[in-house]
N, C-alpha and C positions, 0 to 999 in steps of 0.2 A: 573600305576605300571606294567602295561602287566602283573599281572596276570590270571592264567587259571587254574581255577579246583583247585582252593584252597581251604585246610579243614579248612576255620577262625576259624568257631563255634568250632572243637575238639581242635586247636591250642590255642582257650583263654580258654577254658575250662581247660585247662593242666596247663597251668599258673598258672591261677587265682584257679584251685582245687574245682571250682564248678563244679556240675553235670553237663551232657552236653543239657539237658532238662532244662538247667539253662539260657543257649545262645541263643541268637536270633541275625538272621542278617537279615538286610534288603537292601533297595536299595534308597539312599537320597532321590529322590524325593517322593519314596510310604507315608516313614518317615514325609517330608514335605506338602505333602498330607493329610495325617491324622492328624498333627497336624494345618492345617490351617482351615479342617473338624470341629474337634473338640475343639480348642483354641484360634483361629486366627481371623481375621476381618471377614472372610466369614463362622463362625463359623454356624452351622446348614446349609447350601446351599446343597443339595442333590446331585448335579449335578455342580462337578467344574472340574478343571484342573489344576490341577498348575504345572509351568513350572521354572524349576530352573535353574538361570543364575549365569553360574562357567566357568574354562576351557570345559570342558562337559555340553552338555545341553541334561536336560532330563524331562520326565512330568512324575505327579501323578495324576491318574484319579477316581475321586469320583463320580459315577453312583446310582441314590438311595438310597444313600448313604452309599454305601460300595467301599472299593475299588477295583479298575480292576485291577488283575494280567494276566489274559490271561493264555489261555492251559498251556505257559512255564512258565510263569513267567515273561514276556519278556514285556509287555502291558508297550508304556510312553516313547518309547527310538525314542524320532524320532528328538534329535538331529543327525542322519543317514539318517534322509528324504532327500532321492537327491536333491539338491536346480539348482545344476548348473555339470552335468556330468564331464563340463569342466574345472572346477573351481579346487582350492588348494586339496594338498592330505589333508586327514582327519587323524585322529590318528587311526583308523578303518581300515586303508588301502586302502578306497573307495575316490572317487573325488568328491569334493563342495556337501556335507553333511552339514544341515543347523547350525550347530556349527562352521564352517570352516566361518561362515557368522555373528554370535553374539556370540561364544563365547568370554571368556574375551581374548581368543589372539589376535582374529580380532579385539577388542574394544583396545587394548593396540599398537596393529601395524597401526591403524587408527589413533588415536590421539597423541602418543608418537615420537621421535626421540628416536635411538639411546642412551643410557646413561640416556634417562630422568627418573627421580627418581620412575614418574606412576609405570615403567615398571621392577622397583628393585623387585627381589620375596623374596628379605630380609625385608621388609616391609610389614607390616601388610595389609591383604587388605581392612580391614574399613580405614586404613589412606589412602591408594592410593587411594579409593574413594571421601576422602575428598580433596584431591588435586583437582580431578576431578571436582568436587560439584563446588570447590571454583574457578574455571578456568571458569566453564562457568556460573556461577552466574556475573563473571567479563567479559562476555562476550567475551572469548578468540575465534577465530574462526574456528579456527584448532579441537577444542575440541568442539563446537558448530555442527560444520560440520559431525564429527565424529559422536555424537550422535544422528544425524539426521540419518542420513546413517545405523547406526545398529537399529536404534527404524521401520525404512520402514524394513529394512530385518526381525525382529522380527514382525512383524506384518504381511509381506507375511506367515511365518511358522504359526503363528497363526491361522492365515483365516482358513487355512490346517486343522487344530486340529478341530478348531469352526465347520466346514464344515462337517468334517467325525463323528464326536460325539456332536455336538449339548448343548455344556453343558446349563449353566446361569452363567456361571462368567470363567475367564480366569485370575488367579493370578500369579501376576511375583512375583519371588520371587529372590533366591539369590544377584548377585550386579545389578539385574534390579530393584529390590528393594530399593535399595541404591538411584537409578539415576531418579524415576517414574517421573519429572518433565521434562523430556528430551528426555524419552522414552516412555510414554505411548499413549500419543498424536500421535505419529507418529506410535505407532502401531494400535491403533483405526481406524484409517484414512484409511489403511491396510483394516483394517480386512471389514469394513463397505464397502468397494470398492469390495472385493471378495468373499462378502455372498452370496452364491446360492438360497439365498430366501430371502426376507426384513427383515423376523423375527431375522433371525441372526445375520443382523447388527446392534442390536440392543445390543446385549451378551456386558456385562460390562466384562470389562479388567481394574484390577489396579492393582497394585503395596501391594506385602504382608507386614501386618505389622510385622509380625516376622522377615522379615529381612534374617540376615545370621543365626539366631537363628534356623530358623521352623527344619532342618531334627534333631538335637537334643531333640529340644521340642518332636518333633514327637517321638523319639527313648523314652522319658522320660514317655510319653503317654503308649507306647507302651509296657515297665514293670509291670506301672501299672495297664495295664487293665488284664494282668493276676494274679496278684493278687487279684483285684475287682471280677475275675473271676473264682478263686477258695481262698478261704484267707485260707485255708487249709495248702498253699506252705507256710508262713511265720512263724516261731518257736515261739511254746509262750513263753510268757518271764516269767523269772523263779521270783518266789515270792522274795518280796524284801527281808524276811528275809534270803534267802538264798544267796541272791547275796551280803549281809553287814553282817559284820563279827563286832559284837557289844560291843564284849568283849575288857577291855583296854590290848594291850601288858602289858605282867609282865616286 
C-alpha cells in the first residue's frame, strides 16, 4: 500500500467509536508468531521462528519465549536481507532482497505463463494453491522445477536466520504452508549445508499448521490475553431481569 506514518490504531478507533486503548496493531508475522507459540503445532517451543510466505516475506521471532521486537520494533523483516545486490528491484526500493527470490511473485513468475489462472489475483489464494498442489502432485514440470528452485532459495535465507539466532524450529507458514511437500525438503537440504556448527543442522524446519490462518489466530490470541489480563476491561452484564421486560404488552 506504500503507506508511511499512518495513524490505523486513531483511524479504526473513530470508526468503530471504541476507545483508542481499545486498538491494537500489530505486524502479521509477530501475530503469526504468537499464535504458532501459543496454538499452533510448535505450541510451547521457546525458541522458534516463523517465517511467513506472502507477496512480502517476514519473520516472527519466539526467544524464551517471548517475542523479539527489537529497539524499533523492526526485529523479523529480513525479507530485505540482501540475497543477490544484482538481482530484481524489491518493492523496498533495494535490489535481490530475499522476497524478490520466494516471494509469491517469484513463485508465480516461475511457474505461471502469462494469462495462466495461478497467476489471476481475482482468485482466491487457497485455490491458486490448489491448482499448484494438483500440478505437481501430477507431476507437471515446469511447476516441479519451480518449486525446487524457491524451496533451495528459501532454505539459503533460512540457514541466515538459523545461523544468526539459533532457534529449535523454523515454521513456514503462509503459502509455504500450503506447498511443505515441495518445499521443505529443499529447504532443509539448505539449511543443513550452511550451519556454522553441526548442531544447527540439526534445527527442524516444517511447514505451519495454521496455514493462512496463524496472523489472525495470533491477532484473536492477542485480545484475549488482555482481557485474561485484566477482565476488569469487559462490562458486566446487566441482571437478566433488567435486560427482559416480563410484562405482556396491553
Amino acid at each position: 500500500l506504500r503507506w508511511r506514518e499512518v495513524p490505523l490504531a486513531d483511524g479504526l478507533a473513530g470508526r468503530l467509536g471504541f476507545p483508542l486503548d481499545r486498538i491494537a496493531v500489530d505486524n502479521d508475522a509477530n501475530l503469526s508468531a504468537t499464535a504458532e507459540y501459543e496454538a499452533g503445532g510448535m505450541r510451547g517451543t521457546a525458541d522458534l521462528v516463523y517465517v511467513t510466505g506472502d507477496f512480502g516475506i517476514g519473520a516472527g521471532v519466539i526467544a524464551g519465549g517471548r517475542l523479539v521486537r527489537g529497539s524499533i520494533g523492526y526485529a523479523g523483516e529480513v525479507g530485505h536481507m540482501s540475497m543477490d545486490p544484482m538481482g530484481p528491484q524489491c518493492s523496498c526500493g533495494r535490489r535481490g532482497c530475499w522476497e524478490t527470490q520466494v516471494g509469491l511473485a517469484a513463485l508465480f513468475h516461475a511457474l505461471a505463463a502469462p494469462g495462466d489462472p495461478v497467476s489471476d489475483p481475482n482468485r482466491a489464494i487457497e485455490e491458486r494453491m490448489a491448482i499448484i498442489r494438483s500440478r505437481a502432485e501430477h507431476g507437471d514440470q515446469r511447476t516441479l522445477g519451480a518449486l525446487h528452485q524457491i524451496g533451495a532459495a528459501l532454505g539459503v535465507g533460512v540457514s541466515i536466520v538459523v545461523n544468526v539466532l539459533s532457534p529449535a524450529v523454523v515454521v513456514l507458514g503462509g503459502y509455504f504452508a500450503a506447498l511443505p511437500d515441495w518445499l521443505v525438503e529443499p529447504a532443509r537440504i539448505e539449511v543443513a549445508a550452511r550451519a556454522v556448527v553441526a548442531e544447527a543442522a540439526t534445527v527442524r524446519v516444517v511447514g505451519s499448521e495454521l496455514g493462512f490462518t496463524a496472523a489472525r489466530t495470533g491477532g484473536a490470541l492477542a485480545a484475549l490475553s488482555r482481557i485474561f489480563e485484566d477482565p476488569t476491561q469487559v462490562p458486566e452484564r446487566m441482571h437478566t431481569a433488567e435486560l427482559i421486560n416480563t410484562e405482556a404488552p396491553a
